[in-house]
N, C-alpha and C positions, 0 to 999 in steps of 0.2 A: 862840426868838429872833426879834424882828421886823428885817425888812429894810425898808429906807428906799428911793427910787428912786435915792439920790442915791447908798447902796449900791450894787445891782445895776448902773445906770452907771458907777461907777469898776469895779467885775468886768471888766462889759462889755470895755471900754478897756482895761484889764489885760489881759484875755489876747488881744483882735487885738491890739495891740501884741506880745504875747510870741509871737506866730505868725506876724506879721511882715507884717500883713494891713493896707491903707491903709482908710481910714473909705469911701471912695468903692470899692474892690473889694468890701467888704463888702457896703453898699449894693447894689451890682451883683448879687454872690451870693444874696444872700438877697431880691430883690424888692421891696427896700423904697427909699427918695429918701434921699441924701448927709444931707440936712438932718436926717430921721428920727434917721439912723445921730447925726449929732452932739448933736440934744435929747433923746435916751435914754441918751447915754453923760454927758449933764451933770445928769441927775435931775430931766428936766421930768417930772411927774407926770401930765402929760394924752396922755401919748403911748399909741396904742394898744397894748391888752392883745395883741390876734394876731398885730402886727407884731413887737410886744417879744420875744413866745414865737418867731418865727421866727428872729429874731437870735441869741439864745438856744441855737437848736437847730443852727442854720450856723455856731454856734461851739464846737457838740461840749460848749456846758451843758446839764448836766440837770436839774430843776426839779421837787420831789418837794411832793405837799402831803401831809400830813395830817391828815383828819379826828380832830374830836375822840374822844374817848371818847363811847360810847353812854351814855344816862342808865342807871343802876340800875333795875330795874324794881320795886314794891316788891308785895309779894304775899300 
């Protein structure tokens, strides 16, 4: 299943709101600018990858990837 940014931004937002956390504590938390906190929870797609994973992770989500399957090898 592919996720959108615009996905991952509402998550985001989802759950500091269900923790009860303001967009600017957050920010705070996790080292990143208010502004950051608000163009990652609206699905700007230019927002940095390292800041996003920090957000991410100051919010107790985990973020699993999966490589594909190795090719067959033919013999």
């Amino acid at each position: 299943m592919r996720q959108t940014p615009q996905d991952i931004g509402k998550l985001i937002r989802d759950i500091r709101k269900r923790l009860g956390v303001t967009q600017r504590a957050l920010a705070l938390t996790s080292g990143t600018g208010l502004r950051f906190v608000i163009d990652l929870e609206k699905g700007k797609e230019t927002c940095e990858i390292g800041k996003a994973l920090t957000i991410l992770h100051t919010l107790g989500i985990r973020v699993t990837l999966t490589p594909p399957p190795a090719p067959a090898k033919e013999g």
